[in-house]
N, CA, C and O atoms as a Tinker XYZ file with bonds, in Angstrom:
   348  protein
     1  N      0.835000   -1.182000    0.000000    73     2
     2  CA     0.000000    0.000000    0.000000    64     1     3
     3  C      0.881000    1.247000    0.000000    63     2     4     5
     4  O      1.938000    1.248000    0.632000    81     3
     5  N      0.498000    2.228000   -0.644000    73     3     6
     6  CA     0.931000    3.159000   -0.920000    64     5     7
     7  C      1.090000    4.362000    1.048000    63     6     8     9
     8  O      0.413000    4.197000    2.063000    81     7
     9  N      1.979000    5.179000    0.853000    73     7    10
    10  CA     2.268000    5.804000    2.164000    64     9    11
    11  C      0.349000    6.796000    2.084000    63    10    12    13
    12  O     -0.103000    7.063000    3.197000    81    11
    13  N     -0.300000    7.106000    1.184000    73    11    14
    14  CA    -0.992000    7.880000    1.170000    64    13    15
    15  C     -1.816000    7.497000    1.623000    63    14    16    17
    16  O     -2.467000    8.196000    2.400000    81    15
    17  N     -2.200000    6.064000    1.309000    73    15    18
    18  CA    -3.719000    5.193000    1.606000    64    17    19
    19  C     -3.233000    5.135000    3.053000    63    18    20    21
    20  O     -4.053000    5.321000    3.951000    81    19
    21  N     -1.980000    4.893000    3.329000    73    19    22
    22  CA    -1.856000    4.345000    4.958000    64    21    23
    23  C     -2.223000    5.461000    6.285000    63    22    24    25
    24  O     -2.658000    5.214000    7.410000    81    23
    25  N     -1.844000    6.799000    5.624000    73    23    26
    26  CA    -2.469000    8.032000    6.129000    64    25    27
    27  C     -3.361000    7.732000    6.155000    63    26    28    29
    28  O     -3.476000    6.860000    7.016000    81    27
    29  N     -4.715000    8.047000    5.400000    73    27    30
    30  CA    -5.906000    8.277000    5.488000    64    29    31
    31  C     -6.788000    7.264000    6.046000    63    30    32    33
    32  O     -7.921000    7.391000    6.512000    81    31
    33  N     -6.054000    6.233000    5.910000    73    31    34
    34  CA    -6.630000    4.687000    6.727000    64    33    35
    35  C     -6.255000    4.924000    8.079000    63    34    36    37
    36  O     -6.680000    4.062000    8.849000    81    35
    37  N     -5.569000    5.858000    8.610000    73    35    38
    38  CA    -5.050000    5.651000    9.668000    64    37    39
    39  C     -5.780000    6.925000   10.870000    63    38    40    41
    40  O     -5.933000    6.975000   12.090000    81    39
    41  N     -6.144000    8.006000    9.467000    73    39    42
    42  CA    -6.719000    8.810000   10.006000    64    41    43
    43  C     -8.378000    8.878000   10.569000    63    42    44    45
    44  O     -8.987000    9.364000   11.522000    81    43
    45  N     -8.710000    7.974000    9.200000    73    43    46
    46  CA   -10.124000    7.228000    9.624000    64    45    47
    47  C    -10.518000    6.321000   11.039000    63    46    48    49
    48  O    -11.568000    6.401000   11.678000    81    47
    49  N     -9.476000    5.541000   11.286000    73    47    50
    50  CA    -9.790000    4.870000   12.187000    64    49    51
    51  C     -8.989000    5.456000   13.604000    63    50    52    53
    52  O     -9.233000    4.835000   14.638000    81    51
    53  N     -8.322000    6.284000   13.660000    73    51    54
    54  CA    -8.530000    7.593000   14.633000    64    53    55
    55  C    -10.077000    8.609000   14.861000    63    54    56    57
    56  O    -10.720000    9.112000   15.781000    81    55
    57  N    -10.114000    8.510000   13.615000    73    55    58
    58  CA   -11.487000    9.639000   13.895000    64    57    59
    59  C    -12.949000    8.717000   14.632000    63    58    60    61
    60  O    -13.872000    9.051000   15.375000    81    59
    61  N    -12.463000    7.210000   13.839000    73    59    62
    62  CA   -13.677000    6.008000   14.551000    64    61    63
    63  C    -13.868000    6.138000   15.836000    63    62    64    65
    64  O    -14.749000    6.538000   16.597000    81    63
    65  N    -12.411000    5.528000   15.900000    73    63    66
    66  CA   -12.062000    5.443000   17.650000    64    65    67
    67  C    -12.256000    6.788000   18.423000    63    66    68    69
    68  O    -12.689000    6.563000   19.553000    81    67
    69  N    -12.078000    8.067000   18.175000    73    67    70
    70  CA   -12.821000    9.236000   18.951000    64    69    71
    71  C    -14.283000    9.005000   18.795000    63    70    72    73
    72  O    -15.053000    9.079000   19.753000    81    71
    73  N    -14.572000    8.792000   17.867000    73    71    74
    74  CA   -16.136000    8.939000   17.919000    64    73    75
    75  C    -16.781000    7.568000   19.176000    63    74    76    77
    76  O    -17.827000    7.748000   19.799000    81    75
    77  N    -16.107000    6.553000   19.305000    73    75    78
    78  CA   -16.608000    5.502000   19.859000    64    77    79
    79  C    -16.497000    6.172000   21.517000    63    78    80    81
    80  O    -17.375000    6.159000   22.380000    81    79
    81  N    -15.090000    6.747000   21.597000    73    79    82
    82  CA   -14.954000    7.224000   22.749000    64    81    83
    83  C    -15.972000    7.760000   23.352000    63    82    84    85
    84  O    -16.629000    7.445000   24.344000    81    83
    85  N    -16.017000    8.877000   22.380000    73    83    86
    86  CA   -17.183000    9.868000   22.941000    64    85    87
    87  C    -18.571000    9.275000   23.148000    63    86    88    89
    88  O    -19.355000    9.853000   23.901000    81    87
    89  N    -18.890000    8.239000   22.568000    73    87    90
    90  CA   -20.801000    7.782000   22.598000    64    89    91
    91  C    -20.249000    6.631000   23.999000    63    90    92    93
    92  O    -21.108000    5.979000   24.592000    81    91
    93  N    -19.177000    6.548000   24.276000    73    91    94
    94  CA   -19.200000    5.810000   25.302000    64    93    95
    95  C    -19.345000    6.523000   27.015000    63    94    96    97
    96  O    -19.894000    6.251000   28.083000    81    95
    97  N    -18.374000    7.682000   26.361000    73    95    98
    98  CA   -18.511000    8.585000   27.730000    64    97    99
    99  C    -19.628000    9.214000   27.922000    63    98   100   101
   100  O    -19.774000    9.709000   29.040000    81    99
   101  N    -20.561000    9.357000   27.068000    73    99   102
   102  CA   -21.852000   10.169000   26.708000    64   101   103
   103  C    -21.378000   11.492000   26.579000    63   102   104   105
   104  O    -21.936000   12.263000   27.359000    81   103
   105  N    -20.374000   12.096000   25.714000    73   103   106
   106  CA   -20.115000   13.555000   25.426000    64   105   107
   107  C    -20.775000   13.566000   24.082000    63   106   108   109
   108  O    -21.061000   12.505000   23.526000    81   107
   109  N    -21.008000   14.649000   23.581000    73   107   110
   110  CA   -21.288000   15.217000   22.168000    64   109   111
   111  C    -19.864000   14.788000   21.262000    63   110   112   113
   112  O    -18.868000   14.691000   21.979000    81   111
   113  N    -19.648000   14.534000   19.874000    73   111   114
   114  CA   -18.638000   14.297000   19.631000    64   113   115
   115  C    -18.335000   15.593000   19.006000    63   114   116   117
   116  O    -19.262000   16.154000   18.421000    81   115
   117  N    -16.924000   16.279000   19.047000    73   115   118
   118  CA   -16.629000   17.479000   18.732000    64   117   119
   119  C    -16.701000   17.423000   17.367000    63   118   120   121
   120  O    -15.702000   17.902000   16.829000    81   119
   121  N    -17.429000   17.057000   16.715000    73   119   122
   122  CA   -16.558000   16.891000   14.654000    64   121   123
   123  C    -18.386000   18.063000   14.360000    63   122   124   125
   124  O    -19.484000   18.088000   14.915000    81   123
   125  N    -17.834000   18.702000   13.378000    73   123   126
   126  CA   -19.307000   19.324000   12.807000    64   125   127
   127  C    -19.841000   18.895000   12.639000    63   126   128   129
   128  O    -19.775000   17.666000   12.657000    81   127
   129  N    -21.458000   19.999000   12.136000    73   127   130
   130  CA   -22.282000   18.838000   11.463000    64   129   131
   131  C    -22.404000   18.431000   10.332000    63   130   132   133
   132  O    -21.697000   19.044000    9.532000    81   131
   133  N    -23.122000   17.498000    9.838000    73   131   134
   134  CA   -22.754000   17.004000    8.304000    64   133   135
   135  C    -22.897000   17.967000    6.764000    63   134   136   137
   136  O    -22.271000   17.658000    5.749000    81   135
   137  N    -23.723000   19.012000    6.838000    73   135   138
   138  CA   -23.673000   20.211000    6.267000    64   137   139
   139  C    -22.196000   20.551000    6.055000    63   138   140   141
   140  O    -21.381000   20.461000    5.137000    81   139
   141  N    -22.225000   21.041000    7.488000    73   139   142
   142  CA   -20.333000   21.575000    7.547000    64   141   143
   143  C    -18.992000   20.739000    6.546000    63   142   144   145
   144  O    -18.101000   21.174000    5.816000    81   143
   145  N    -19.444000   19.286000    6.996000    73   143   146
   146  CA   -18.219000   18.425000    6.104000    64   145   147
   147  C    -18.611000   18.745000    4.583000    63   146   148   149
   148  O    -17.702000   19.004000    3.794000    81   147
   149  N    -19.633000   18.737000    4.253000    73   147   150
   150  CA   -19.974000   18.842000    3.038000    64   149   151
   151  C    -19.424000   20.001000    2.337000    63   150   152   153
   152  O    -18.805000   19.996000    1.273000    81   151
   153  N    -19.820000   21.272000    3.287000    73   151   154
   154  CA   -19.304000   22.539000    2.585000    64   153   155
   155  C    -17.693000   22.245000    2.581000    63   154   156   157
   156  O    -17.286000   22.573000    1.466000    81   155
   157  N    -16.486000   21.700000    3.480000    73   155   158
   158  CA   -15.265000   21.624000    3.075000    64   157   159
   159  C    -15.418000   20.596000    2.200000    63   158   160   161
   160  O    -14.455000   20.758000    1.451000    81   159
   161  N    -15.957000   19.729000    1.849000    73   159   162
   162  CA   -15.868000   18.661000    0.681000    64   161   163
   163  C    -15.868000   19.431000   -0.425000    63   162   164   165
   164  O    -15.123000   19.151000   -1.364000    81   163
   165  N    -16.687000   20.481000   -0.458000    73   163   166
   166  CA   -17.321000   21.535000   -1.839000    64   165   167
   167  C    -15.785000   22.381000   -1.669000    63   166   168   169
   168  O    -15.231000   22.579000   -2.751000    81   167
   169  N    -15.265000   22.743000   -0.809000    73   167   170
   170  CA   -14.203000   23.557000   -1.057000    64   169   171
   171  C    -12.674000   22.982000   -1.447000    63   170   172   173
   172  O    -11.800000   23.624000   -2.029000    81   171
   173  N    -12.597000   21.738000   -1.017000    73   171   174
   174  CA   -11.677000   20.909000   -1.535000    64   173   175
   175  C    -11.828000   20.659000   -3.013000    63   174   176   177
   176  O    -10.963000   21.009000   -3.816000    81   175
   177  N    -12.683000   20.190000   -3.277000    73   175   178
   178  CA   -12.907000   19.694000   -4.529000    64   177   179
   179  C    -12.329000   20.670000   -5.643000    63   178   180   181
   180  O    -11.404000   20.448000   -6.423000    81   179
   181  N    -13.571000   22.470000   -5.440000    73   179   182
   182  CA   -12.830000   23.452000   -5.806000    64   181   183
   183  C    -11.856000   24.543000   -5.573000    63   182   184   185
   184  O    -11.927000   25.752000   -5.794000    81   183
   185  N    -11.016000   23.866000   -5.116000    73   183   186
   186  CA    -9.545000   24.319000   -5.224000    64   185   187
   187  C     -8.636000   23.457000   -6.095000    63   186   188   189
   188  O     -7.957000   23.842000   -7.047000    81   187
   189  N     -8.732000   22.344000   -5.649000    73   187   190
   190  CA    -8.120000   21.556000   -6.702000    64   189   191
   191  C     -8.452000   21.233000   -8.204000    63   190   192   193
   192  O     -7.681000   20.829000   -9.075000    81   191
   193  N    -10.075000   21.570000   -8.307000    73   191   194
   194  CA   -10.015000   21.408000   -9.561000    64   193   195
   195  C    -10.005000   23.008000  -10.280000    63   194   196   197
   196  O     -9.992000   23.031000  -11.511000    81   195
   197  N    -10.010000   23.987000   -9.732000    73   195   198
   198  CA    -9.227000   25.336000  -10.075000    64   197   199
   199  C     -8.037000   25.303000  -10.328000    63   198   200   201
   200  O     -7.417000   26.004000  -11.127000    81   199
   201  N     -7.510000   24.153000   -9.382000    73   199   202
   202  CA    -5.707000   24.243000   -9.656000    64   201   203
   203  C     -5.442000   23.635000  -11.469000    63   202   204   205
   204  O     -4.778000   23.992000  -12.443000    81   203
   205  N     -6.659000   22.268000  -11.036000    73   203   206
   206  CA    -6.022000   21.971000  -12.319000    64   205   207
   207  C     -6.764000   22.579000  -13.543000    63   206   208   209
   208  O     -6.449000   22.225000  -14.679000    81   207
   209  N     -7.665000   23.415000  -13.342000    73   207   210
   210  CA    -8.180000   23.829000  -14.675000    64   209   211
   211  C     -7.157000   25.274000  -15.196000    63   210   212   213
   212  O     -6.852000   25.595000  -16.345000    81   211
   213  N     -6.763000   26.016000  -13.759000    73   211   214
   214  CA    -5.680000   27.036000  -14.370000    64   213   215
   215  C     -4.024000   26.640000  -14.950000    63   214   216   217
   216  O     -3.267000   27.259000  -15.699000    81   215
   217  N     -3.916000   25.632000  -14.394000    73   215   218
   218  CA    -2.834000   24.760000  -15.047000    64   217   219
   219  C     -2.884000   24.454000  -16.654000    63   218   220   221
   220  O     -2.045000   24.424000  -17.554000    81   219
   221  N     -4.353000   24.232000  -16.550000    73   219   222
   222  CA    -4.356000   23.488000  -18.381000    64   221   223
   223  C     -4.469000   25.010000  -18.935000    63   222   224   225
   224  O     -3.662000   25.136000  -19.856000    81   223
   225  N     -4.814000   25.584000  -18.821000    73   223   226
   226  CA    -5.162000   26.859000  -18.828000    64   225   227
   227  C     -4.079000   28.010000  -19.393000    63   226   228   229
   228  O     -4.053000   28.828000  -20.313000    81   227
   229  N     -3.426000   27.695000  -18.576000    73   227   230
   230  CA    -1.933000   28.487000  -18.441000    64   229   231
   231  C     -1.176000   27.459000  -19.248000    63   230   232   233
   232  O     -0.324000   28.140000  -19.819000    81   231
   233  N     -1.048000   26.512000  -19.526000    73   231   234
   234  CA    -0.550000   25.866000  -20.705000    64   233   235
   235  C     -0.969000   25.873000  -21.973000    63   234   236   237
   236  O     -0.282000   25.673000  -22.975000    81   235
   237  N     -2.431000   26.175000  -21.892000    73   235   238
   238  CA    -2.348000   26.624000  -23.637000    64   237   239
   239  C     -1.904000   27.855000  -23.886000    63   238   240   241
   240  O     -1.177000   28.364000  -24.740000    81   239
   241  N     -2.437000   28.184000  -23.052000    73   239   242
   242  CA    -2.130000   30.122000  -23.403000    64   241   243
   243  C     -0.581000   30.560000  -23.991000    63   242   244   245
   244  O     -0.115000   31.327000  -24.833000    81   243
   245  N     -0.031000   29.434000  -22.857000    73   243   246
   246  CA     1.506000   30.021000  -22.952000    64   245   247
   247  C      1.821000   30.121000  -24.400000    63   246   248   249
   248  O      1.088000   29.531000  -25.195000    81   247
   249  N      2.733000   30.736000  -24.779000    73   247   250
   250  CA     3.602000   30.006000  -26.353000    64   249   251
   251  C      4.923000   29.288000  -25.953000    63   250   252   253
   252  O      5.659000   29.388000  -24.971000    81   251
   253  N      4.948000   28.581000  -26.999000    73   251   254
   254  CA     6.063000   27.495000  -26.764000    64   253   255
   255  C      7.393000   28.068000  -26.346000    63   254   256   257
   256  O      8.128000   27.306000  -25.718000    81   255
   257  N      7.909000   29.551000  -26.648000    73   255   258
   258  CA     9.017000   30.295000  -26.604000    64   257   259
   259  C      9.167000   30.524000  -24.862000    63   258   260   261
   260  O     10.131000   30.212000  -24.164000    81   259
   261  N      8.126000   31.045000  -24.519000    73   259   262
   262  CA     8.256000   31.058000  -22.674000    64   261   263
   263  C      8.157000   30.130000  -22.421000    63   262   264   265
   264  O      7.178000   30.073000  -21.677000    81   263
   265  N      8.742000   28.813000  -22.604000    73   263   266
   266  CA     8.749000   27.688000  -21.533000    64   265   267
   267  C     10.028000   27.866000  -20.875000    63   266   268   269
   268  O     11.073000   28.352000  -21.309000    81   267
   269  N      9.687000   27.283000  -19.519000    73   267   270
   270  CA    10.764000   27.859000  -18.670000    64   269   271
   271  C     12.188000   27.019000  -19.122000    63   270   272   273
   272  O     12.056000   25.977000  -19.764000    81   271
   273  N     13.647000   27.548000  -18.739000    73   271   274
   274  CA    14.638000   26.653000  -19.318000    64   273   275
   275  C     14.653000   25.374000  -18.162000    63   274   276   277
   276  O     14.290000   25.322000  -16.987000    81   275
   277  N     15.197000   24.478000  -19.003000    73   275   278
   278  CA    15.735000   23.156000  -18.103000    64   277   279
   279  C     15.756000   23.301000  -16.770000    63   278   280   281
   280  O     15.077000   22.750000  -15.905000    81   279
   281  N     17.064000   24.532000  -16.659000    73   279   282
   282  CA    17.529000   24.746000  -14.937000    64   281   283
   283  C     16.164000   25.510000  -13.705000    63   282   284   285
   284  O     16.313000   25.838000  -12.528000    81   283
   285  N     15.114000   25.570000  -14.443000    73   283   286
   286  CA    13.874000   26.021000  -13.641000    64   285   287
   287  C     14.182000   27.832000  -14.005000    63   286   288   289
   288  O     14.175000   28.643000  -13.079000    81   287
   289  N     14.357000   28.129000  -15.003000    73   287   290
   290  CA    14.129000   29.472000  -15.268000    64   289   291
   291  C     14.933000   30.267000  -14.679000    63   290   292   293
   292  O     14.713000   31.472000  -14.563000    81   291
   293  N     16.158000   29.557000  -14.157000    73   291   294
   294  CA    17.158000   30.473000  -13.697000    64   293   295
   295  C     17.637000   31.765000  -14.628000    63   294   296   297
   296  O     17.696000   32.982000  -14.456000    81   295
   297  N     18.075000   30.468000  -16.147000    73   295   298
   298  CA    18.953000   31.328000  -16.577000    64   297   299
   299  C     17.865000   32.854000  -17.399000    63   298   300   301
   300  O     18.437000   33.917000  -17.641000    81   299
   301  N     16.500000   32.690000  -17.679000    73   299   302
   302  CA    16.072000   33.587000  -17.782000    64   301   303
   303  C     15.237000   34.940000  -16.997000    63   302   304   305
   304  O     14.645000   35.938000  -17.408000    81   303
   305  N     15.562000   34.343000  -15.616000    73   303   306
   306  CA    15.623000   35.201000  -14.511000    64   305   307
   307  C     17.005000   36.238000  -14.610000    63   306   308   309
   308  O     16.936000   37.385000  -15.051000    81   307
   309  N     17.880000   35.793000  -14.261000    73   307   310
   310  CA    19.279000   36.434000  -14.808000    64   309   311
   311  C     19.609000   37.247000  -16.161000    63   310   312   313
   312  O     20.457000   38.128000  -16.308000    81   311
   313  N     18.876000   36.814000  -16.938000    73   311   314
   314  CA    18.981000   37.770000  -18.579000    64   313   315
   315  C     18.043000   38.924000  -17.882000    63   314   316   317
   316  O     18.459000   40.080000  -17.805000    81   315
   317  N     16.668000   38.520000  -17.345000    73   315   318
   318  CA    15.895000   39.896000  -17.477000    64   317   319
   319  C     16.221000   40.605000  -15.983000    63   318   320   321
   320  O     15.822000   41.764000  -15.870000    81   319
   321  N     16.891000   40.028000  -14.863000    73   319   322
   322  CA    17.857000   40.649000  -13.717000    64   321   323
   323  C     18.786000   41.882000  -14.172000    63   322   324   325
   324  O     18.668000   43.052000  -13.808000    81   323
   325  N     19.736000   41.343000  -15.053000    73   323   326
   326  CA    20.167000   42.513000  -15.945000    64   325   327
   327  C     19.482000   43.671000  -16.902000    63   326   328   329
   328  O     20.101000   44.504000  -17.564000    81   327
   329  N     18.707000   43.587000  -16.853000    73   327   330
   330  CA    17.389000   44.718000  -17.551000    64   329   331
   331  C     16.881000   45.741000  -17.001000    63   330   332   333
   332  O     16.543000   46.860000  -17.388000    81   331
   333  N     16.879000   44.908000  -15.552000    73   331   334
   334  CA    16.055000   45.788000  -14.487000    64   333   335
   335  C     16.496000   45.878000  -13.733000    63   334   336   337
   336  O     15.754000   45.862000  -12.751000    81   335
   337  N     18.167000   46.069000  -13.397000    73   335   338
   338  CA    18.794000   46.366000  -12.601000    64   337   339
   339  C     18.469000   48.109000  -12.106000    63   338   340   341
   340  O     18.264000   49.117000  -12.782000    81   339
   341  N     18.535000   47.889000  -10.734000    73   339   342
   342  CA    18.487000   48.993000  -10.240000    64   341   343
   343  C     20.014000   50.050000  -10.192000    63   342   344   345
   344  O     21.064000   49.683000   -9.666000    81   343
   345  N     19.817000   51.286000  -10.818000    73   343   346
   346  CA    21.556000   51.910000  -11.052000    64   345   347
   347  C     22.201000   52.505000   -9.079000    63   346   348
   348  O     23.330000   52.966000   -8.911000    81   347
């Protein structure tokens, strides 16, 4: 299994085991209500799929000439560094 599934498997059955706790002690369990999860479900979802729609996004747009160089755009950080040097 992957390290990711083992997180979230791990986090689930943490969140079980509080919840069991709590209906045992007779407390309220602290987690929102199901509305609430829903609205961060709705906000997860869109962020990430904002991420990836401005990604595809920003890849067509680009032209092939601004792709960044190999070294992560160093060396054309440094050409336009010299441009806008402050005197």
């Amino acid at each position: 299994m992957s390290r990711t599934i083992v997180r979230y498997a791990l986090s689930l059955g943490a969140g079980i085991l509080a919840g069991f706790l709590c209906r045992l002690m007779g407390v309220p369990t602290p987690a929102p209500p199901w509305i609430a999860l829903v609205g961060l479900l709705g906000i997860f979802l869109g962020e990430s799929g904002g991420r990836t729609l401005l990604t595809r996004l920003r890849r067509r747009s680009a032209p092939s000439s601004d792709a960044p160089a190999p070294d992560g755009g160093e060396s054309a950080r440094r050409a336009n560094g010299r441009k806008n040097r402050r005197a």
